[in-house]
C-alpha positions in Angstrom: 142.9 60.9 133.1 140.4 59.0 135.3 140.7 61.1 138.0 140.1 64.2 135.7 136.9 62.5 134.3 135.6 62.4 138.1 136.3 65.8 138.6 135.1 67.7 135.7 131.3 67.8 134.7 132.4 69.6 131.0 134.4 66.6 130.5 131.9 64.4 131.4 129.0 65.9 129.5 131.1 67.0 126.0 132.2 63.3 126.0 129.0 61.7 126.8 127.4 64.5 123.8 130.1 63.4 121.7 129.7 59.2 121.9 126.2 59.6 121.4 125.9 61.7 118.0 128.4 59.4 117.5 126.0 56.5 117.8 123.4 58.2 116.3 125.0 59.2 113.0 126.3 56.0 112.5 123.1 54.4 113.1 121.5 56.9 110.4 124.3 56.7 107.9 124.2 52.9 108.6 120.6 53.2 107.2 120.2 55.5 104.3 123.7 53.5 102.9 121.3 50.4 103.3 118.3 52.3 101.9 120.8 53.3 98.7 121.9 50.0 98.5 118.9 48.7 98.4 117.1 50.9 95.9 120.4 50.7 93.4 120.9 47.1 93.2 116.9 46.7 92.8 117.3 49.0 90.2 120.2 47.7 88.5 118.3 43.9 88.6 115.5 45.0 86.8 117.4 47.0 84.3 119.8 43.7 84.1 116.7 41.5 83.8 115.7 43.6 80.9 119.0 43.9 79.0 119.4 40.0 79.8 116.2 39.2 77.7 116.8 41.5 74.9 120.4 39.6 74.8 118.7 36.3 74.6 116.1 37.3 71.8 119.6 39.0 69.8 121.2 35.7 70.0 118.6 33.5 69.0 117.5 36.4 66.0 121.4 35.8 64.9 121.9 32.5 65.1 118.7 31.7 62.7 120.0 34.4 60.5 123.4 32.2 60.3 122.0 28.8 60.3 123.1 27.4 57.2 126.5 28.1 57.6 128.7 24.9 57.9 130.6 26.0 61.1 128.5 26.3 64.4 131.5 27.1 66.1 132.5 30.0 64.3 128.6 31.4 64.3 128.5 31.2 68.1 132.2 33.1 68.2 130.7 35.4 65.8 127.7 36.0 67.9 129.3 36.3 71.3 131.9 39.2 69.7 129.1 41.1 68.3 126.9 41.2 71.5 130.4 42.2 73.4 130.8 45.3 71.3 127.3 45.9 71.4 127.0 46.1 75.1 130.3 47.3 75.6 128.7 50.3 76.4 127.3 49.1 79.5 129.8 46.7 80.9 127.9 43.7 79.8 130.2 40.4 79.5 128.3 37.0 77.9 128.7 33.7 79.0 127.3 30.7 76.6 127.2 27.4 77.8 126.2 24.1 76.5 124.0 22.0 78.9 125.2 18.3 80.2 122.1 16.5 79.2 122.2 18.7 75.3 121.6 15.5 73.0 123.9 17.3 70.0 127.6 16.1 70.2 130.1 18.6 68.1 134.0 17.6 67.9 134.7 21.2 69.1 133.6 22.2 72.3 130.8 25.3 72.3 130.9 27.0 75.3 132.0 30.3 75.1 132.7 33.6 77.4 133.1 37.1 76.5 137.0 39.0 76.7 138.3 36.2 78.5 136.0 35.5 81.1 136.0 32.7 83.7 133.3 30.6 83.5 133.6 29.9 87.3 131.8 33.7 87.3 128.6 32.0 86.9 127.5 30.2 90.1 126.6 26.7 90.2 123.9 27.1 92.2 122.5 29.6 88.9 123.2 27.2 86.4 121.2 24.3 88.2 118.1 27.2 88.5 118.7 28.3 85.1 118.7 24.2 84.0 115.7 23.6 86.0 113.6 26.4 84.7 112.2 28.1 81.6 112.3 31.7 82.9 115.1 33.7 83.9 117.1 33.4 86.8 120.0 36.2 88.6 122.2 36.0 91.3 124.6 38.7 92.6 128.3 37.0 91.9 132.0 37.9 90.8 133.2 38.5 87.2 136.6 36.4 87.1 138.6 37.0 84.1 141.6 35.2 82.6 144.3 37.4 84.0 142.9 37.2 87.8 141.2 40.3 88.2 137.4 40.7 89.3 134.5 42.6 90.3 131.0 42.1 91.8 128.1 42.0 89.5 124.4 40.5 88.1 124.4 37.2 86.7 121.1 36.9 84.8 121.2 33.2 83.6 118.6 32.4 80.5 117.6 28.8 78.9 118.5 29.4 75.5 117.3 26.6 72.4 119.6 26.7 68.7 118.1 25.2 65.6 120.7 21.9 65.4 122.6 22.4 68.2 120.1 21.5 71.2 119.4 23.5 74.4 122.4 25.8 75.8 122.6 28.5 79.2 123.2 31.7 78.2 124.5 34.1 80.5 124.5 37.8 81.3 126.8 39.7 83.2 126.3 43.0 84.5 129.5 44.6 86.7 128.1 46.6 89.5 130.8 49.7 89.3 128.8 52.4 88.9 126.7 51.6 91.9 130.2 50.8 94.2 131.3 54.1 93.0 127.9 55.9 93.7 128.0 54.2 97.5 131.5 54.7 97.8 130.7 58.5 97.2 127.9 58.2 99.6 129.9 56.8 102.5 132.6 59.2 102.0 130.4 62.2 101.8 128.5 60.6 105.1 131.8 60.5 106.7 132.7 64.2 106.1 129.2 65.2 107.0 130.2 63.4 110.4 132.6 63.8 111.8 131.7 67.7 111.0 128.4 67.4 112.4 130.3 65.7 115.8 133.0 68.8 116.1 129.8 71.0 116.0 127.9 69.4 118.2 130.7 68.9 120.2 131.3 72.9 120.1 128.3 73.5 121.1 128.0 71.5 123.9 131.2 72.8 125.6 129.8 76.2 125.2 126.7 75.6 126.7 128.2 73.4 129.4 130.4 75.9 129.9 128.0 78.3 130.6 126.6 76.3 133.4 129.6 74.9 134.7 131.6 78.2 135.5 129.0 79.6 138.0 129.1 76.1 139.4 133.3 76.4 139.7 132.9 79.9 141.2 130.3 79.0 143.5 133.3 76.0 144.7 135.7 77.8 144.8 134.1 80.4 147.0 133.1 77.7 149.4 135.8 76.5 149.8 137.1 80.1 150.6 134.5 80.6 153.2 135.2 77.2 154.7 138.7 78.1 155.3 136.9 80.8 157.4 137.2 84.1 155.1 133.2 84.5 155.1 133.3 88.2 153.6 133.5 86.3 149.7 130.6 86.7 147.7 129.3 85.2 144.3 128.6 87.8 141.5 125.1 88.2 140.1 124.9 88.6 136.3 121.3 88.5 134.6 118.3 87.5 136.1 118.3 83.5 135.2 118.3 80.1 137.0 122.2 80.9 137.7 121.7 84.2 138.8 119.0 83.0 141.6 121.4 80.3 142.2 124.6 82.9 143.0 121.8 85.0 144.9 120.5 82.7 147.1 124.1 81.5 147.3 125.1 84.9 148.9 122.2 84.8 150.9 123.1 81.4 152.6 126.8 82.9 153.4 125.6 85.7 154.9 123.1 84.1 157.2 125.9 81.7 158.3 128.5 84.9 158.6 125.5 86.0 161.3 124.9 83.0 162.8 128.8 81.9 163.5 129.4 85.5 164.8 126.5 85.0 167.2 127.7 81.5 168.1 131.1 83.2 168.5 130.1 86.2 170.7 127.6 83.7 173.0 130.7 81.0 173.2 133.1 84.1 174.7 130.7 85.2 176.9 130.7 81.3 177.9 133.9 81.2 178.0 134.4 84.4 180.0 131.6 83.5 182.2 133.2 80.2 183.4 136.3 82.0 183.8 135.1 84.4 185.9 133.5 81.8 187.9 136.2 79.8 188.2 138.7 82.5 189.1 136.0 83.9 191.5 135.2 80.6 193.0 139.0 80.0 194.0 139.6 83.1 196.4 136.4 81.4 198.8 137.7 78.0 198.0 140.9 78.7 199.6 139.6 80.1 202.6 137.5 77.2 202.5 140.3 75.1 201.9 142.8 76.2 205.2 139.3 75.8 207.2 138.8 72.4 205.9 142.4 71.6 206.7 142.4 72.7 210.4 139.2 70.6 211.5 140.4 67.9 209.2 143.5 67.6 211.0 142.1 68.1 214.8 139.2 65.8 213.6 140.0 63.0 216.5 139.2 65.5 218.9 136.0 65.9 217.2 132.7 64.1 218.5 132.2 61.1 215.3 129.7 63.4 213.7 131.3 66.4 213.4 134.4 64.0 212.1 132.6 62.2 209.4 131.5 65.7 208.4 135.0 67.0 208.3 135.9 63.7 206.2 132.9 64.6 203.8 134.3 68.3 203.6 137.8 67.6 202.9 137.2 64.8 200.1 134.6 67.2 198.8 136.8 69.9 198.7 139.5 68.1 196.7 137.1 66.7 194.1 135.7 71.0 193.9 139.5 71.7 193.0 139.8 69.0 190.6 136.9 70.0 188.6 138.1 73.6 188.7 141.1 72.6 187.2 139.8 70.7 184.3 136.9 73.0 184.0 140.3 75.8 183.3 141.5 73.2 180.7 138.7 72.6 179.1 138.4 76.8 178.7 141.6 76.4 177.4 141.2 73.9 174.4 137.8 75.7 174.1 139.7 78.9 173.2 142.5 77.4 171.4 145.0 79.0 173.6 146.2 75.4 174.4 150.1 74.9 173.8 152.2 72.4 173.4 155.5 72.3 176.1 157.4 69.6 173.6 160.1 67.7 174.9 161.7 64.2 174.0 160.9 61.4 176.7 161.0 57.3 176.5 157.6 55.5 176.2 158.6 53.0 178.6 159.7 55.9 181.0 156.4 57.9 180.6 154.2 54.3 181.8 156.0 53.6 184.6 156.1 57.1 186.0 152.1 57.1 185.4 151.9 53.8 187.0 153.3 54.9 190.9 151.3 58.0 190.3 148.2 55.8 190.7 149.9 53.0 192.8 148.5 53.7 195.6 144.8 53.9 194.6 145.7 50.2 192.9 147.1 48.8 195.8 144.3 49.6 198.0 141.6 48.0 195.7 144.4 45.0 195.5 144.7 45.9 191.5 147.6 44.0 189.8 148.7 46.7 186.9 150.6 44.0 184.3 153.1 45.8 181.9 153.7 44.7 177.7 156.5 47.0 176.7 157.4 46.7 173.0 160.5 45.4 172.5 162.5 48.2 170.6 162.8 51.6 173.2 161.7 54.2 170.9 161.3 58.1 171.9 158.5 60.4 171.5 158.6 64.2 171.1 155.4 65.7 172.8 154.3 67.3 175.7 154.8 65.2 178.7 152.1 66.7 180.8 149.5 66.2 178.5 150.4 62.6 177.6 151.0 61.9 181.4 147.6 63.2 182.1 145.9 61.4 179.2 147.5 58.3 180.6 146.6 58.6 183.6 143.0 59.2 183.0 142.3 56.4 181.1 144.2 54.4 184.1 142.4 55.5 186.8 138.9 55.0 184.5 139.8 50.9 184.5 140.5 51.2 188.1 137.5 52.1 188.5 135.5 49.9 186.5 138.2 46.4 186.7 136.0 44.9 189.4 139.5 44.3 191.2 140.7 42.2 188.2 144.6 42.7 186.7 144.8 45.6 184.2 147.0 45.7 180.9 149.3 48.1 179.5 150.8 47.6 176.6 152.6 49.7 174.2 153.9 49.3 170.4 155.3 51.8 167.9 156.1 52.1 164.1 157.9 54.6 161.8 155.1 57.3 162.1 153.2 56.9 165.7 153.4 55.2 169.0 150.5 53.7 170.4 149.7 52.8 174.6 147.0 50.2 175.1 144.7 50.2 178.7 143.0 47.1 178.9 141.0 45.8 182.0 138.4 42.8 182.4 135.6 44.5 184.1 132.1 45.1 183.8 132.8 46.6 180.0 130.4 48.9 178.3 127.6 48.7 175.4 127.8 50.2 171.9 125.8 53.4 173.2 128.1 53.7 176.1 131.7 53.4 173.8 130.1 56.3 171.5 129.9 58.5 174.1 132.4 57.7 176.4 134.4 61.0 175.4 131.3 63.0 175.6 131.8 65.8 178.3 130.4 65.3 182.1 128.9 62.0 180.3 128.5 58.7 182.9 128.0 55.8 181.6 127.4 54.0 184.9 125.5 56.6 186.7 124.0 53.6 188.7 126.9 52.4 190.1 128.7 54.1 192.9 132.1 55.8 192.2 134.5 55.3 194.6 137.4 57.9 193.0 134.7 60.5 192.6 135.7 61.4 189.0 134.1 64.7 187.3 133.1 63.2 183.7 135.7 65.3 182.5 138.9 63.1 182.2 138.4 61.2 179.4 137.1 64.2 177.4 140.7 66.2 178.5 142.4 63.4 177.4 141.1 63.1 174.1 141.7 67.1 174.0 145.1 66.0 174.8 145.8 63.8 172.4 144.0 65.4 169.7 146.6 68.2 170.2 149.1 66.5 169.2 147.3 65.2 166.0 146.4 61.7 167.3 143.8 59.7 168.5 142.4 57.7 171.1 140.0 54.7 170.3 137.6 52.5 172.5 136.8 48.8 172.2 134.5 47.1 174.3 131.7 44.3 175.2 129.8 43.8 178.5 131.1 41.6 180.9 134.4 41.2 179.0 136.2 44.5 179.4 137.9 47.9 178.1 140.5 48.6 176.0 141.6 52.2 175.2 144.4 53.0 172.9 145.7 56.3 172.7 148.8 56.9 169.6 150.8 59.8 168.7 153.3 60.9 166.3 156.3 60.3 166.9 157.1 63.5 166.5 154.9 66.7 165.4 156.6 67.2 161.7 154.9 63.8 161.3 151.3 61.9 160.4 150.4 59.2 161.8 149.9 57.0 158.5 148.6 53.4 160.6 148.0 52.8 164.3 150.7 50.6 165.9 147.9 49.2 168.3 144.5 48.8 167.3 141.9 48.7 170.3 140.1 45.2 170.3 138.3 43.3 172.9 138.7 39.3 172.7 
């Protein structure tokens, strides 16, 4: 799911709709069910307030109608049952209490309550306002009755004076159940109106999005159609909207690059063809050159020192010509993509120490100590010996070069996917700039310095080609005045991906 949220923009937008008319319905219904509230139980106050004194003057007109009877008890009952099915109408319950400080003692208790009410339905909090003043007094509370139930109401608390029986609290009750019923309608109705309202808006928004996102999934998947390299798809133009110049301009963009990559194309074959040619041209002369060179190279002692020292110059010349001939022919290759892999299975130990008496010689006459770190496990690797023998031995002969006559390290190391071999030397090192190019083609990054091996800036850049072709890597690590490392790894084999390096290139 969270990976589906990142990739789809309808998702994204229909959800984000979706929360927010969420938020914004709740906040309205949130406020007109306040508003209602509000207005009803105002309302239902004032009409309480109302019925609560015309309660108090019924009481008071009955009790001095029944004054002279013998049995204040029985008047009050009297009084309370008739105001009961009086209001019965309108819910009303009555509550008649006799106050603490009341002066008039009577054997039997007065206080009484209407179809079994609670008296713990009246707050204490109301009866100590009610004491305290001469007016009337409400509060919102709970009508209790005898057999548990309850339900919320207005408690409209009166001071109430009978002829020979002292000062009393009389009581109104009003249950509020036609206003719960009336907000309990609301909210439902607010709920319906919703949650529909949400699956509209929510409709609506997929359609639109949908509209705009399709063009957008087109316009993708045609990309990535083109970067796979068929550059003859084209987006379809519908209308004359902001999508249509979109799809337009779309098409225009893929035909200018169809131009400019078959222009690119046509000028890298001539290139290519042109260095060919070249190279193939230049090798017929060379090789006369070459058996010319060789005879006054080889009768050179009979030679006044000048004419020597030039054959010396000619014949070292000559071989550096050949190298870059060579490489400038590989490079044509890779360039092309006509570059093959010969696979075959050979030992990693094997491969280093055949690459290490190819260059002995140049090693021992500089007096270069080359120090060996074989892993401990022998493991094999299928690839292309050449190429990995030639990668080596580039990156050897490179800290040759620049060890300033200090030992050099090889190491090696290998895991379940790659194997990796390490060139470390403690020479002169190179800065950041230096490292990022160091693979760059016919790039030096001494240029001051004098080379004694005469290389053509091309071996590194082959052996990365090298290694690249066998889908691995080489990396570079190094600081001035502390040395090189180069690590090149490759699969283990070429059904395989290299998941981690076995050797990571640091300099310490």
């Amino acid at each position: 799911m969270k990976n589906r949220w990142k990739r789809s923009i309808a998702l994204r937008v229909v959800s984000t709709s979706l929360v927010l008319s969420l938020l914004v319905i709740w906040l309205s219904g949130s406020l007109l069910i306040s508003r209602v509230t509000d207005g009803l139980l105002k309302s239902r106050v004032e009409l309480s307030l109302n019925s609560a004194a015309s309660t108090r003057l019924e009481v008071e007109k009955q009790f001095d109608s029944t004054q002279v009877s013998n049995s204040y008890a029985s008047s009050i009952d009297r009084i309370v049952a008739t105001l009961s099915a009086n209001a019965a109408n309108g819910g009303q319950e009555i509550v008649i209490l006799q106050t603490p400080d009341n002066p008039v003692r009577t054997a039997v208790t007065l206080d009484r309550t209407s179809n079994f009410v609670d008296v713990s339905s009246v707050p204490v909090d109301l009866r100590k306002a009610t004491r305290k003043s001469d007016r009337q007094t409400w509060a919102y509370s709970r009508i209790r009755y005898a057999n548990g139930s309850s339900q919320a109401a207005v408690v409209v608390g009166s001071p109430l004076v009978l002829t020979g029986l002292g000062s009393f609290e009389l009581y109104s009750l009003f249950p509020l159940t036609s206003e719960s019923e009336t907000l309990s309608l609301l909210t439902n109705a607010l709920v319906i109106v919703g949650g529909i309202l949400i699956l509209l808006v929510g409709f609506i928004t997929w359609l639109v999005v949908r509209q705009v996102v399709t063009p957008v999934r087109v316009a993708a998947r045609i990309a990535r159609q083109i970067s796979a390299g068929d550059l003859e798809q084209r987006m379809q133009i519908q209308g004359e909207d902001d999508l249509a110049t979109l799809a337009q301009s779309f098409n225009e963009m893929t035909e200018s690059l169809q131009r400019q990559i078959t222009v690119l194309e046509e000028l890298s074959g001539v290139q290519q063809r042109f260095v060919s040619d070249v190279s193939h041209e230049l090798r017929t002369p060379l090789t006369t050159v070459r058996m010319a060179s060789e005879v006054l190279y080889s009768a050179r002692e009979q030679l006044s020192p000048a004419a020597a020292r030039s054959a010396e110059l000619l014949h070292a010349q000559l071989d550096r010509f050949e190298a870059l001939l060579t490489e400038l022919m590989e490079m044509i290759r890779f360039d092309s993509g006509v570059a093959q892999l010969e696979i075959t299975r050979i030992r990693l130990s094997d491969l280093v120490r055949k690459v290490i008496d190819s260059v002995s010689l140049i090693a021992n006459e500089k007096s270069i100590e080359i120090q060996t770190n074989f892993a401990g496990n022998e493991v094999d690797v299928l690839c292309d010996q050449r190429r990995i023998e030639r990668a080596l031995t580039n990156m050897l002969v490179n800290a040759i070069e620049h060890c300033n006559e200090k030992p050099i390290l090889i190491q090696t190391a290998f895991n379940l996917s790659g194997a990796s071999i390490g060139v470390r030397d403690f020479g002169i090192g190179m800065t950041d700039e230096q490292s990022a190019h160091v693979f760059d083609r016919f790039y030096r990054g001494d240029s001051s310095r004098a080379r004694t091996l005469g290389g053509t800036g091309l071996g590194l850049s082959i052996a990365s080609e090298n290694i690249k072709l066998h889908g691995g890597f080489i990396e570079v690590a190094s600081q001035l005045g502390i040395g090189t490392q180069f690590v090149m790894t490759v699969p283990l084999s070429q059904d395989e991906s290299i998941i981690e390096a076995p050797l990571k290139a640091e300099v310490r």
